[in-house]
C-alpha positions as CSV (number, residue, x, y, z in Angstrom):
1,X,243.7,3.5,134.6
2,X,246.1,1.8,137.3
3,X,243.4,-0.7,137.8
4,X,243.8,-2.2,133.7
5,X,246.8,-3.8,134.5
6,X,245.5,-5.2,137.5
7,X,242.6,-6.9,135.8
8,X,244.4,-8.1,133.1
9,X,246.6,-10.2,135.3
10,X,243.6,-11.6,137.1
11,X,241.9,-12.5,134.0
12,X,245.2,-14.0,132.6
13,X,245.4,-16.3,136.1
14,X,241.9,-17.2,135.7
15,X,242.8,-18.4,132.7
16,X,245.5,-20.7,133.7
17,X,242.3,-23.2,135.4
18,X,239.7,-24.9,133.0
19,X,236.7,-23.8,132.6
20,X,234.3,-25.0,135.2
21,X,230.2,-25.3,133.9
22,X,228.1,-23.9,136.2
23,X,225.3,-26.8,135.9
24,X,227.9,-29.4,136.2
25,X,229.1,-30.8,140.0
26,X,233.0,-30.8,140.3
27,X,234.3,-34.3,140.3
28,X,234.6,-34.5,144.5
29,X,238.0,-33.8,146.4
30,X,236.9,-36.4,149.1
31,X,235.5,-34.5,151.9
32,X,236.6,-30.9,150.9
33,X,234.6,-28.4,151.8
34,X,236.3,-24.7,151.7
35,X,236.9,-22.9,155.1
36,X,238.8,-20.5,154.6
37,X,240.8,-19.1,152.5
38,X,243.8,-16.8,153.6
39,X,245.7,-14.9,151.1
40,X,249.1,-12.7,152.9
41,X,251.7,-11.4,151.0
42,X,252.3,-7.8,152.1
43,X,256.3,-8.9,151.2
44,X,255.7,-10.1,148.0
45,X,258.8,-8.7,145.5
46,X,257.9,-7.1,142.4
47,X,259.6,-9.3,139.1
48,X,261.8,-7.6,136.4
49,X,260.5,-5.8,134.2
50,X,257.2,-6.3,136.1
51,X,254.7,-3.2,136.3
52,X,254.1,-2.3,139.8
53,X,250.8,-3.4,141.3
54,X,249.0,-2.6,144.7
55,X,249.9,-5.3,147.1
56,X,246.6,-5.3,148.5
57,X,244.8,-5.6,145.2
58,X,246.9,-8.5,144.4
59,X,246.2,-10.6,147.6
60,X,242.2,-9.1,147.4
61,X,241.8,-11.2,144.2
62,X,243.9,-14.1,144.9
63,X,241.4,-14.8,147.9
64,X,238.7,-14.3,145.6
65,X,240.0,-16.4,142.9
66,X,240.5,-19.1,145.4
67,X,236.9,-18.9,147.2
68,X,235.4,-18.9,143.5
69,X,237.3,-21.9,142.7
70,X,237.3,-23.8,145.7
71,X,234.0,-23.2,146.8
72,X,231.8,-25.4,144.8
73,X,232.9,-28.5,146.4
74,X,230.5,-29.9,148.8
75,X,231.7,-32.1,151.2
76,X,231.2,-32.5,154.7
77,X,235.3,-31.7,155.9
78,X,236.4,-28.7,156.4
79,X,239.9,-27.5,155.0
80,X,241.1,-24.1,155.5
81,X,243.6,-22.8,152.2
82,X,246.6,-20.4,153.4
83,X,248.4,-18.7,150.3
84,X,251.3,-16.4,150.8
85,X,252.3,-14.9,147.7
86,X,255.9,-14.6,147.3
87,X,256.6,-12.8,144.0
88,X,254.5,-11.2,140.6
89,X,255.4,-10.0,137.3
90,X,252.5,-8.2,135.6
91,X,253.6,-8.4,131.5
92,X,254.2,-5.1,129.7
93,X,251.9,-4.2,126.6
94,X,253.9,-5.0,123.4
95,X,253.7,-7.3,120.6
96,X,252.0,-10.4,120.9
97,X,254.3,-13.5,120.9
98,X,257.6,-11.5,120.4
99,X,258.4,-8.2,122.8
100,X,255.2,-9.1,125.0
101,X,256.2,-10.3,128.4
102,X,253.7,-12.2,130.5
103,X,252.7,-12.2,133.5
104,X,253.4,-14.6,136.6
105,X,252.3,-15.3,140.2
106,X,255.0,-17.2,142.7
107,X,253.2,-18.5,145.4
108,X,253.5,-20.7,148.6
109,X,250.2,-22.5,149.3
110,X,249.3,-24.5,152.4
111,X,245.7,-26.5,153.6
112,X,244.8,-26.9,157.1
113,X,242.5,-29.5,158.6
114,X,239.7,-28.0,160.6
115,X,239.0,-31.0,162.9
116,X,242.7,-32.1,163.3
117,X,243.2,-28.2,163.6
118,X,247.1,-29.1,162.0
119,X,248.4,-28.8,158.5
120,X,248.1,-31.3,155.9
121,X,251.2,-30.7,154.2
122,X,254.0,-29.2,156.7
123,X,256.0,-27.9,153.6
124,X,254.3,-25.3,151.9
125,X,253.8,-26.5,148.0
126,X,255.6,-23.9,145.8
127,X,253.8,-23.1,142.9
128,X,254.5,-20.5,139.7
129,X,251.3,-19.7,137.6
130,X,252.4,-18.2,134.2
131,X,250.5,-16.4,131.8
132,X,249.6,-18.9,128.8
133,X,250.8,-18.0,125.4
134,X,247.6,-17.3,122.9
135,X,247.3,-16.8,119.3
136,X,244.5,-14.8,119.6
């Protein structure tokens, strides 16, 4: 039953990204090809009024989410994908649209050039994924 939540919150993440036909090629990111990707966040702060979570499970699919996504481009290059997850809030059941929190994933994201062996961006890029509102 712990595990509900969990998936909930991944499925409302995946939904933040555009759906991505199988039979169709990604339009190219130059040379990107995935390396790695490295998900830490064993620190990661629990938000208010946030359900607690399994750090573990959190950072598991994080790194999946990120190979799935990031894997289908085919280029030649390298680039390894760091994430360190800084904070989550995991919504609350309630009523849609009016007592229901949602959920949200603060991260710090970071590539690293496998040839140059150095980082492409020396400032991690802080990013917040929210939970999008739905009618549904």
């Amino acid at each position: 039953m712990k595990s509900i939540p969990f998936v909930f919150f991944m499925a409302c993440l995946a939904g933040c990204a555009p759906d991505m036909p199988s039979q169709d090629k990604p339009d190219p990111i130059g040379e990107f090809r995935l390396g790695y990707p490295v998900v830490v966040g064993k620190e990661m702060m629990k938000g208010p009024l946030s359900r607690k979570e399994d750090p573990e499970k959190i950072m598991a699919a994080v790194k999946e989410a990120t190979a799935k996504r990031l894997s289908v481009y085919e280029g030649s290059q390298f680039y390894h994908v760091a994430v360190k997850i800084d904070a989550y809030v995991l919504g609350r059941p309630g009523i849609p649209l009016l007592l229901s929190p949602k959920s949200a994933l603060v991260m710090q994201v970071t590539v690293w050039d496998d040839v140059k062996k150095a980082k492409i961006n020396e400032k991690p890029i802080q990013m917040t994924v929210l939970e999008g509102l739905s009618l549904k």
